[in-house]
Structure formats: structure tokens, C-alpha cells
FIVO-288446 format. One line per 4 residues: their letters; for each residue x, y, z of C-alpha. Coordinates in steps of 0.02 Angstrom, whole numbers, plus 50000, padded with zeros to 5 digits. Each point is the difference from the previous one (the first is absolute). Example, Ala and Ser with C-alpha at 12.3 -4.5 7.8 and 13.67 -1.06 7.14 Angstrom:
AS = 50615:49775:50390 | 50069:50172:49967
REM end
This chain:
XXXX = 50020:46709:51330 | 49874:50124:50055 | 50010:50173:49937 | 49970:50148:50123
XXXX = 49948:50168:49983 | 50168:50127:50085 | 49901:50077:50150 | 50070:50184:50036
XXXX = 49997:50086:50143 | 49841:50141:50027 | 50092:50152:49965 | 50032:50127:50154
XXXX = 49885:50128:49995 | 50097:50120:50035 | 50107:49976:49858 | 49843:49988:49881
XXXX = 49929:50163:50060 | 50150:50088:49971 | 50048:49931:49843 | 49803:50065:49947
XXXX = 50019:50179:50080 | 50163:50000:49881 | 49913:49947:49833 | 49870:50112:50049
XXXX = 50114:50160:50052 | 50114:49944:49798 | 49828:50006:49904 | 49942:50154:50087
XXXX = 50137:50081:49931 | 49987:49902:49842 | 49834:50061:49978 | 50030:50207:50036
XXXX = 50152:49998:49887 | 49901:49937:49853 | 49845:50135:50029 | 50148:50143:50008
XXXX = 50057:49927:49856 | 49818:50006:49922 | 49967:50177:50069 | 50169:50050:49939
XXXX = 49939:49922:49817 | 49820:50093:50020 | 50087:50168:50056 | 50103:50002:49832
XXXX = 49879:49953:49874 | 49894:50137:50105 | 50144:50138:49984 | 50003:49952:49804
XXXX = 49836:50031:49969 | 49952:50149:50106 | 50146:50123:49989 | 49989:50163:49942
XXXX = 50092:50008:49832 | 49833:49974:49926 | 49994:49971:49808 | 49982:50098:49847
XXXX = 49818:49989:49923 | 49975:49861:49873 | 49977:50118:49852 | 50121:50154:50028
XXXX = 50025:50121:49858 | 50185:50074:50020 | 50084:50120:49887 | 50202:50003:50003
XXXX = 50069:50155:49893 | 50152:49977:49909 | 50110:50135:49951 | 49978:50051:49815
XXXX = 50096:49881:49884 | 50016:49865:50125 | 49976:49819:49953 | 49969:49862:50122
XXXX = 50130:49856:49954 | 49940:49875:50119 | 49891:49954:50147 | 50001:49865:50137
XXXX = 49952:49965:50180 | 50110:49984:50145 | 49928:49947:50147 | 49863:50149:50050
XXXX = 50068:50100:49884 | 49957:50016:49796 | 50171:50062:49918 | 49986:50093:49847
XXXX = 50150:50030:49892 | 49996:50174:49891 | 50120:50085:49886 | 49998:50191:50008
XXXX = 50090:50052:49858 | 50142:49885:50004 | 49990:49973:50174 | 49949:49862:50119
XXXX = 49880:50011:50153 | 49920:49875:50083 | 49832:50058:50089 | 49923:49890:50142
XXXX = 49832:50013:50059 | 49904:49885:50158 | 49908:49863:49902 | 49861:50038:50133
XXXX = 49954:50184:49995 | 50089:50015:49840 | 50093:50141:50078 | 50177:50052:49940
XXXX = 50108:49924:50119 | 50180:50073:49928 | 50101:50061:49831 | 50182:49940:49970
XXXX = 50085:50091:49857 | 50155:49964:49926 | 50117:50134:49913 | 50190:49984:49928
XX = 50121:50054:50074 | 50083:50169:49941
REM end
């Protein structure tokens, strides 16, 4: 028994050339949907670093008055923000101030109802 290589056929031309333009035309695309995605990527991380919020300085010196006989019960951060926790004479407020600039950002007081 004599083994034989399977011939096939020369392909048509035709066919092969468009079957190339086609890969070519899918990794054309391919290709300028992964450099958007890469510009979109750059265009970010460029946003993040150069927008104008701009940051405190490293050593700020910041005074926050309290009213007289106030006590600060607690502190924390939230996000931005540094919450501080004070009792004015019996009452609560909590003071919030932009982590950055160090900045009050907003008071909440709480009183009883009459």
C-alpha cells in the first residue's frame, strides 16, 4: 500500500485576495480601537494629575476656634472631608472641613425639640 500526500486544489485568487483585504480591513479596526482605548487611558490619568483643585501645602498651620466651653468629643475622616465632633455646652455639632485646604466645609447642629 503506498501512502499519498491529499493534493488540494491552488486556491482562486480571487477568493484569497478578498479574504486578505477582510483580515486586513478587521485588524485595522482592531488596531484603532485599542489606541482609543490607550488614549482614552492616557487622557484620564492626564485629567487626574493636572486639574485644578490643586493641593494644600505639605506643612499648613490652621487654627479652628471653638466657642468658649466647647469640647471636641470625636474626630474622623469621611471621604475629603475631616469630621470633628464638639459639644457646646451640652450640645452636639459636628464641624467638617476639606482634608485638602483644610477649609471648613459645613456645621450641623443638633438641638431638642421644645
Amino acid at each position: 500500500m503506498q501512502m499519498t500526500e491529499a493534493v488540494t486544489p491552488d486556491p482562486n485568487p480571487e477568493l484569497t485576495a478578498q479574504l486578505t483585504a477582510r483580515v486586513r480591513r478587521m485588524m485595522l479596526i482592531a488596531g484603532l480601537t485599542t489606541a482609543l482605548g490607550v488614549g482614552a487611558v492616557f487622557v484620564a490619568i492626564g485629567y487626574r494629575i493636572y486639574r485644578g483643585e490643586g493641593s494644600a501645602p505639605a506643612s499648613s498651620d490652621v487654627t479652628a476656634t471653638l466657642p468658649k466651653g466647647a469640647k471636641i468629643v470625636s474626630t474622623g475622616v469621611a471621604g475629603e472631608r475631616i469630621v470633628v465632633t464638639v459639644d457646646v455646652n451640652g450640645a452636639l455639632q459636628i464641624r467638617t472641613f476639606d482634608a485638602r485646604t483644610l477649609k471648613p466645609a459645613g456645621q450641623l447642629r443638633f438641638v431638642n425639640e421644645p
